[in-house]
SEMIPA-407919 format. One record per residue (C-alpha): residue number from 1; residue in one letter; x, y, z. Coordinates in steps of 0.5 Angstrom, whole numbers, plus 500, padded with zeros to 3 digits. Layout:
N
   pos   code    xx    yy    zz
   NUM      A     X     Y     Z
...
end
This chain:
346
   pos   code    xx    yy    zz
     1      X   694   858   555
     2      X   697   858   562
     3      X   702   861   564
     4      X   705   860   573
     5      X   709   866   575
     6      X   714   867   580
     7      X   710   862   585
     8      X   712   862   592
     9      X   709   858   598
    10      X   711   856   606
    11      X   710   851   610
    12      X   710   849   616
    13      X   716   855   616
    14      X   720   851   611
    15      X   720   854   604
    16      X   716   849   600
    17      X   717   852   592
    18      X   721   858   591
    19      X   721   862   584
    20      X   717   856   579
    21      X   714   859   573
    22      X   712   855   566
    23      X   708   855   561
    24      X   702   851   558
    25      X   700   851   551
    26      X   693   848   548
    27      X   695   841   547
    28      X   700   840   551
    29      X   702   835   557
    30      X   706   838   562
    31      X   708   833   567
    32      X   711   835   574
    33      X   716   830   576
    34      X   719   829   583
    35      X   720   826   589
    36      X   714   825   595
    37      X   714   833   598
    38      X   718   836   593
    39      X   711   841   592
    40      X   708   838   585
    41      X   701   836   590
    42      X   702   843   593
    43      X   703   847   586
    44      X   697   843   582
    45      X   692   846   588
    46      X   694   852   587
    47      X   694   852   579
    48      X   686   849   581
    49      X   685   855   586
    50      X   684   850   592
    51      X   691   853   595
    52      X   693   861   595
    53      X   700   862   593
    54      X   705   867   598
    55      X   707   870   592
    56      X   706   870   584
    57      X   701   869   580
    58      X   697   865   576
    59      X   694   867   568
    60      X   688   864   564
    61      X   689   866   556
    62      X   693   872   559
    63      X   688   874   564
    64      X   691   874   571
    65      X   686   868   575
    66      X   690   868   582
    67      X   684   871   585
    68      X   678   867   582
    69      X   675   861   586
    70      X   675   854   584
    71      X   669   853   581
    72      X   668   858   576
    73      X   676   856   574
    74      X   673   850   570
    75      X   679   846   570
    76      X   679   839   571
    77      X   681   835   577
    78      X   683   828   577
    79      X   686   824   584
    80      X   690   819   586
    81      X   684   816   591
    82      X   678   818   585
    83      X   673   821   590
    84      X   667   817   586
    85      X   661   818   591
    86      X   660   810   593
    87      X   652   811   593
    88      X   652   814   586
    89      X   652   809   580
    90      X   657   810   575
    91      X   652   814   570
    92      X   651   819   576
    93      X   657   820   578
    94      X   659   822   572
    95      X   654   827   571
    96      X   655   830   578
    97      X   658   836   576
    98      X   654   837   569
    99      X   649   838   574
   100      X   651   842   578
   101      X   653   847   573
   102      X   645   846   571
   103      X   647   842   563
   104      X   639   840   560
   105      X   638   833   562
   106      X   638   831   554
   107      X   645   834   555
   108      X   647   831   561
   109      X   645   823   558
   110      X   649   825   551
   111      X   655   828   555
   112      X   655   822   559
   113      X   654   817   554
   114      X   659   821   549
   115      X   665   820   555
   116      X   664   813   559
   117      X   665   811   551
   118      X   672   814   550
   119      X   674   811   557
   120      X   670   804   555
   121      X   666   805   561
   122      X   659   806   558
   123      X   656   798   559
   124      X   658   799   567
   125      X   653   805   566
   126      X   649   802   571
   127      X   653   799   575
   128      X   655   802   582
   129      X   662   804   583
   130      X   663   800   590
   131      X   664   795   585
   132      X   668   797   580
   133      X   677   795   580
   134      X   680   800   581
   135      X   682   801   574
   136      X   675   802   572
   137      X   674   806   578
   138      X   679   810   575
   139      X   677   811   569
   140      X   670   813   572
   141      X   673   818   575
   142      X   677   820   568
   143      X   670   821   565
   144      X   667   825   570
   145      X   673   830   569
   146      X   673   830   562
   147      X   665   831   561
   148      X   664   838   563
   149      X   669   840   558
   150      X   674   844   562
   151      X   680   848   560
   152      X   685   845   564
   153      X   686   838   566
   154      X   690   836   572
   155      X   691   830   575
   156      X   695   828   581
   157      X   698   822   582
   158      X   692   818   579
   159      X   694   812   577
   160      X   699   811   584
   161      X   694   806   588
   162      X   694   801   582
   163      X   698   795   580
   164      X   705   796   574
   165      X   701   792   569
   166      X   693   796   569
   167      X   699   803   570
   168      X   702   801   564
   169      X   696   801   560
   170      X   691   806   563
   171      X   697   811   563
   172      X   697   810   554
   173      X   690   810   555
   174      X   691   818   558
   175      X   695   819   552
   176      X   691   818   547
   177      X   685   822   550
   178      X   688   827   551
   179      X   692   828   545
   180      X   684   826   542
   181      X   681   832   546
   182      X   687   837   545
   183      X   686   840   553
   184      X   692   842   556
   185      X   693   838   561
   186      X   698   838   568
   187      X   700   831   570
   188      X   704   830   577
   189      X   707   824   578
   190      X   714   821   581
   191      X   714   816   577
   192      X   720   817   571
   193      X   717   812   567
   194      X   710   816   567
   195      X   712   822   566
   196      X   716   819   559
   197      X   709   815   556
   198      X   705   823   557
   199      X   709   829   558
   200      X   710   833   551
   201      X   715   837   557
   202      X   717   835   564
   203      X   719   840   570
   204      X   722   836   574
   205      X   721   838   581
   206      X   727   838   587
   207      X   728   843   594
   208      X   722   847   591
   209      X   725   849   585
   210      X   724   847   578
   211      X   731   844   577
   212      X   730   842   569
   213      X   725   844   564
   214      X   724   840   557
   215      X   723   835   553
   216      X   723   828   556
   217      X   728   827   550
   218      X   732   833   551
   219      X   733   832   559
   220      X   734   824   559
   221      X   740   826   554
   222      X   743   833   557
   223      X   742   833   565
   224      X   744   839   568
   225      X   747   836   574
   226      X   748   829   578
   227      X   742   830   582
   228      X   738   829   576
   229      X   742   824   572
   230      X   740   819   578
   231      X   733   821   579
   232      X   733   819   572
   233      X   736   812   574
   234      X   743   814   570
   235      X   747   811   576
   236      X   754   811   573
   237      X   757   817   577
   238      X   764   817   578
   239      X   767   823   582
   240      X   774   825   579
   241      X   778   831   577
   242      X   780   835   571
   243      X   787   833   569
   244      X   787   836   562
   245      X   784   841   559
   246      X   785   841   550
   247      X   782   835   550
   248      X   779   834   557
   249      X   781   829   561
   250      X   778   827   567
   251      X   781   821   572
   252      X   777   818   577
   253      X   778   811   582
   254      X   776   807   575
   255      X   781   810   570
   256      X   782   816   566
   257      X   777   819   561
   258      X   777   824   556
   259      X   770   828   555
   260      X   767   831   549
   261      X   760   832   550
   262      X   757   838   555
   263      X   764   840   557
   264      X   765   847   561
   265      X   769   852   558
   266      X   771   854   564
   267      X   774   849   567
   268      X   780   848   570
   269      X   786   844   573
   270      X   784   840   579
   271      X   778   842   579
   272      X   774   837   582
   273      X   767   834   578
   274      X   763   828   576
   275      X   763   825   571
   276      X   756   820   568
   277      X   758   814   564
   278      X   751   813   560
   279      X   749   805   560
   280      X   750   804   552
   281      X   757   807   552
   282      X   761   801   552
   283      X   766   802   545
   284      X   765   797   540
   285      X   770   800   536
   286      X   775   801   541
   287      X   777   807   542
   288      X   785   808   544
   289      X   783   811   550
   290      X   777   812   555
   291      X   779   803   558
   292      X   777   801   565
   293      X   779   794   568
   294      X   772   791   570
   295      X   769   784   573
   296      X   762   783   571
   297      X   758   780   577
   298      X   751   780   573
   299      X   748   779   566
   300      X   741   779   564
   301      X   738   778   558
   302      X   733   783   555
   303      X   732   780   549
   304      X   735   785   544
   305      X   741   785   548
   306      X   744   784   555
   307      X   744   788   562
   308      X   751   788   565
   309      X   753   791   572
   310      X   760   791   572
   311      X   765   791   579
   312      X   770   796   579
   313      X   775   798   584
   314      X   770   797   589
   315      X   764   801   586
   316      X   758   798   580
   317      X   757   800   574
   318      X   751   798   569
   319      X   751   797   562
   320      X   746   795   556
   321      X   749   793   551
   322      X   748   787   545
   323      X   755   782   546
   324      X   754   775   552
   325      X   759   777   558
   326      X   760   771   563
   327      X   759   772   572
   328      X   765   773   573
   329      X   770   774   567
   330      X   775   780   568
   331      X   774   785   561
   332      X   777   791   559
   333      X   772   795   557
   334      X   773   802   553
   335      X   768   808   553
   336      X   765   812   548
   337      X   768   819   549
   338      X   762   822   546
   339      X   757   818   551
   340      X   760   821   558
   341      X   757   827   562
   342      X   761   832   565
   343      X   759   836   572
   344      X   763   841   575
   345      X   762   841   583
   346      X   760   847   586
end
């Protein structure tokens, strides 16, 4: 349904987004995930027409739209600070853009109804929006955005100004709306844990560039490099180099690893990587290599098992795993072959 080409954009003399280019399909959630002024906010204004790009272009359903105005896009937008009109009550704040695009007022009054229902909103009709909870003003401004029935749904950052708890809640909320009405949709968050609730695929955003895209399953199992794997929260990167190359065998400060998954055909000897250790790589099994020495120096329980950060050799690693570790014990851990990442450093 939408295609981004190629789009570049300046700012301030520094280069804000080099190259980015995707696709949405009809039904599908795009989420764009990065850090505050990695050009998310910026790419979202120029897909809605707010801002032009430098260079690429912007296609609807095939047909080039860079040059069309925002108001005949019909895309809707949702934003972080609601933009609600304080002296409108809920109803007419929903139904402000039906009247700008002159709906019949029969129209307007099922519109309206019809879409406070979905987001639970239809008893505050008459309400006026200054005294709404945030969480209620939000999902006002979801049913303002929804009622004209636009193509394209873009929301930026919306649920950023609320507590984790009401987060958590209204962002499955947004994804069974949007899975409901089947509106290709671009969600922009810096949040990871948003980002893996609604998006069908991510881009995640980094130095104006579109650094992985895919699925939120496949991106938290397959990282392209440490960069991402961090941003991810998979924090267990250890530097080291390539001591062997059939198997691969890479030796850090903690000890020696051998690599069976995502490895590089061209590697070579000495060459310097890093590698990721993932958080449930911990062996029951035992496997005769892939040991490091640790002192655990926390352990929580989760419930369905324990969170241990380990002390090694002056660095800490965290793992989840099912068996009770003890503050202060001394365990020699084994790693699974398979469960360890290797990136090559340029």
């Amino acid at each position: 349904m939408l295609s981004v080409v190629d789009i570049h954009k300046m700012y301030e003399g520094k280069s804000l987004l080099r190259g980015i280019s995707f696709d949405v399909h009809k039904g599908e959630t795009i989420c764009l995930l990065g850090h505050s002024g990695s050009g998310k906010s910026t790419l979202l204004r120029i897909i809605a027409g707010i801002e032009q790009a430098d260079h690429g272009n912007v296609f609807w359903d095939g047909g080039n739209i860079s040059d069309i105005p925002i108001h005949k896009r019909n895309f809707g937008l949702m934003f972080q600070d609601y933009a609600l009109f304080p002296h409108k009550n809920v109803f007419e704040n929903v139904a402000f853009g039906l009247r700008m695009l002159n709906f019949p007022l029969s129209q307007i009054k099922e519109r309206v109804n019809e879409e406070l229902s979905k987001v639970k909103m239809l008893q505050f009709a008459n309400r006026s929006v200054a005294e709404l909870s945030g969480g209620e003003q939000q999902r006002v401004a979801l049913a303002r955005a929804l009622a004209a029935q636009p193509k394209l749904l873009m929301l930026d950052e919306p649920l950023g100004a609320l507590d984790k708890t009401l987060r958590g809640q209204l962002i499955k909320e947004i994804r069974a709306l949007l899975h409901e009405t089947e509106i290709p949709a671009i969600y922009v968050t810096h949040d990871q844990e948003e980002a893996f609730t609604i998006g069908d695929q991510l881009a995640l955003l980094h130095d104006g560039e579109i650094s992985q895209f895919g699925t939120p399953k496949s991106i938290y199992q397959n990282p392209k490099n440490s960069w991402i794997a961090r941003f991810l929260g998979l924090n267990n990167i250890i530097g080291g180099e390539v001591i062997s190359i059939n198997p691969i065998i890479v030796k850090t400060r903690i000890g020696e690893f051998s690599v069976t998954s995502n490895v590089n055909e061209n590697l070579l000897i000495n060459q310097s990587v890093e590698i990721l250790i993932r958080p449930n790589a911990v062996a029951e099994n035992k496997p005769p290599n892939n040991h490091f020495i640790g002192r655990i120096v926390d352990s929580v329980f989760l419930g369905q098992g324990f969170h241990i950060i380990v002390e090694s050799n002056l660095m800490n690693l965290e793992f989840d795993v099912s068996s009770e570790y003890f503050i202060g014990q001394d365990i020699d851990f084994s790693i699974d072959p398979d469960l360890i990442l290797l990136f090559p450093i340029n």
